[in-house]
C-alpha positions in Angstrom: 0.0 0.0 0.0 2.4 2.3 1.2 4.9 1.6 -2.1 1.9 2.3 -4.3 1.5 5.6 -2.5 4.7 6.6 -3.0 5.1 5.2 -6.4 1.7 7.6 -7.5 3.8 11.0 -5.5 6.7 10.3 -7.3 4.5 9.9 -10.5 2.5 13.2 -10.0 5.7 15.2 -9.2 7.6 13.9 -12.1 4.5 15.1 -14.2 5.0 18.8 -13.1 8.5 18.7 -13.5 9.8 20.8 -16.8 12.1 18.4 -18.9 15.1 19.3 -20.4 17.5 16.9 -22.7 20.8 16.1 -21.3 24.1 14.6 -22.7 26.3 12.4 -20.4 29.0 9.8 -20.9 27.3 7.1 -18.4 23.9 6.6 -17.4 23.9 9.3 -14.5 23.5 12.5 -16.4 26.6 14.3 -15.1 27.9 15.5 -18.8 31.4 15.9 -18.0 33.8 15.1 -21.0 37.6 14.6 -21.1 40.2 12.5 -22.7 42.7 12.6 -19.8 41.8 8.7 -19.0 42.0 7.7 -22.2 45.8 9.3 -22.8 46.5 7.9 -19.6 45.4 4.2 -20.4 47.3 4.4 -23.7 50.4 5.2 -21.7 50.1 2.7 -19.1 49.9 -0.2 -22.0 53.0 1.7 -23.5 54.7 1.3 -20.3 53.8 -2.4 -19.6 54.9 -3.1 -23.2 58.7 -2.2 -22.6 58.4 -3.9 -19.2 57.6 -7.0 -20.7 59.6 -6.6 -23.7 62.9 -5.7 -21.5 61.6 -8.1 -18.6 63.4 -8.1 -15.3 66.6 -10.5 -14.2 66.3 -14.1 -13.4 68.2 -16.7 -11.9 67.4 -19.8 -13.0 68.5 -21.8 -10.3 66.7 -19.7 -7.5 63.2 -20.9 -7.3 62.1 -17.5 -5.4 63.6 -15.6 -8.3 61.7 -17.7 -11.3 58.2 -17.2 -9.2 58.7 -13.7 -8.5 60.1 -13.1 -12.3 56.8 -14.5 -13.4 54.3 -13.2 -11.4 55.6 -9.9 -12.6 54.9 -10.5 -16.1 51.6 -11.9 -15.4 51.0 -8.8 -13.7 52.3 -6.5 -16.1 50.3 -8.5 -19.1 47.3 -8.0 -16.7 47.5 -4.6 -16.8 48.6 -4.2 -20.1 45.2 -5.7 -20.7 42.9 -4.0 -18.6 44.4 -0.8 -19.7 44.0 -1.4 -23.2 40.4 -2.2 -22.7 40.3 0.7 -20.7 41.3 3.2 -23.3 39.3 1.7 -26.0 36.1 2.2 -23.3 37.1 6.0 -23.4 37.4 6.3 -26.5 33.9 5.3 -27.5 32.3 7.3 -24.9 34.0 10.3 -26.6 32.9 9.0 -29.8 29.6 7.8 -29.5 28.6 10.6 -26.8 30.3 13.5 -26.4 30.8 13.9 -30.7 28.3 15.1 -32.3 27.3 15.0 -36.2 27.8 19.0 -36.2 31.9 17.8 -35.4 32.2 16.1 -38.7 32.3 19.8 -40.1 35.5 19.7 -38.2 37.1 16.7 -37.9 35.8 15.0 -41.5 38.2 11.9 -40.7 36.6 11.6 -36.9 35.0 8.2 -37.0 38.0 6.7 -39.2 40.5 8.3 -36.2 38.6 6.8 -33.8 37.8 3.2 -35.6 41.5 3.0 -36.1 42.4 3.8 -32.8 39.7 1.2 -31.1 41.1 -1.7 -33.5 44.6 -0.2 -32.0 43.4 -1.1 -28.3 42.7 -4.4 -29.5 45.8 -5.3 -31.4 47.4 -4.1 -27.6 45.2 -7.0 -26.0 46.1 -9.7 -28.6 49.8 -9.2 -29.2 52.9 -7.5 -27.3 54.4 -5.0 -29.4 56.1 -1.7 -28.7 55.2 -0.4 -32.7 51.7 -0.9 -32.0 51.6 0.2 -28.2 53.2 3.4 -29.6 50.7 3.6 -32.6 47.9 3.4 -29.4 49.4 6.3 -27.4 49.8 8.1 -30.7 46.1 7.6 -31.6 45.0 8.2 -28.1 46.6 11.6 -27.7 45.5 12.6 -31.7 42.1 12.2 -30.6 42.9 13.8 -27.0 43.6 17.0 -29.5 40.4 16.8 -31.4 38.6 16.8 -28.3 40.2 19.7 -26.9 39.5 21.2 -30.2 35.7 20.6 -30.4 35.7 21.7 -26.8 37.4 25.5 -27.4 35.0 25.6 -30.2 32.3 24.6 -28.5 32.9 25.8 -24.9 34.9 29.1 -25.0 37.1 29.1 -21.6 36.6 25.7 -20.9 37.8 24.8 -17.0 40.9 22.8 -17.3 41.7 20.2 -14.9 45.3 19.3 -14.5 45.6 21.4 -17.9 43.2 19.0 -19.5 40.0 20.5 -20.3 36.8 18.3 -18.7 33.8 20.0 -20.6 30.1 19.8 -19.4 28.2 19.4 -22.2 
């Protein structure tokens, strides 16, 4: 009784309420765009590469230094991999919702950039190599540009957070 109650206020209140359409990156309408996290993923795979491709000593015959030498390349292939999956998450919330059709004007090659550089955060899942970790970072911070571009254009004096701009749209 009492949920159906509340259930009809909310109802009725929500009816009175003026709407307004909102843009947001997640599900909670908060509209607050950067590509910091991105940039910073796309590093952090960078970083794991040359770890794993200029791995630490081992001495063969000391058990304690073969366990610990592989439990840190799990670890750095772990990250390597949650990194790389999260860059490639940024990257399509930028793309799907914070770029608009209006930015095509702009950035006419802006959904080829951003294929290219999704398909580059899965080539860093599958395979361990510096050329493409580097092609990632390169993509990464390319797109981190456009974004900061659309965002001056858009949003004259846009706050700047760490001297990355984070734009409510």
């Amino acid at each position: 009784m009492i949920s159906g109650i509340f259930s009809s206020f909310v109802v009725s209140v929500l009816k009175r309420m003026p709407l307004k359409q909102v843009y947001a990156h997640c599900d909670i309408p908060c509209g607050i765009y950067t590509a910091d996290p991105a940039v910073v993923a796309a590093r952090t795979v960078l970083k794991m590469v040359e770890k794993i491709v200029n791995p630490p000593a081992v001495d063969e015959k000391n058990i304690d230094s073969v366990r610990n030498f592989h439990n840190a390349m799990t670890r750095y292939v772990l990250v390597k991999e949650q990194h790389a999956q999260k860059c490639k998450e940024e990257l399509l919330i930028l793309w799907t919702d914070y770029f608009k059709q209006d930015h095509l004007a702009t950035f006419p090659d802006l959904h080829e950039k951003f294929w290219k550089a999704a398909k580059l955060c899965s080539r860093a899942k599958q395979e361990v190599s510096l050329e493409g970790a580097r092609a990632l970072l390169a993509a990464a911070e390319e797109i981190a540009e456009m974004f900061h571009k659309a965002a001056r254009l858009q949003t004259p004096g846009a706050s700047a957070t760490g001297g990355q701009e984070a734009v409510k749209h």
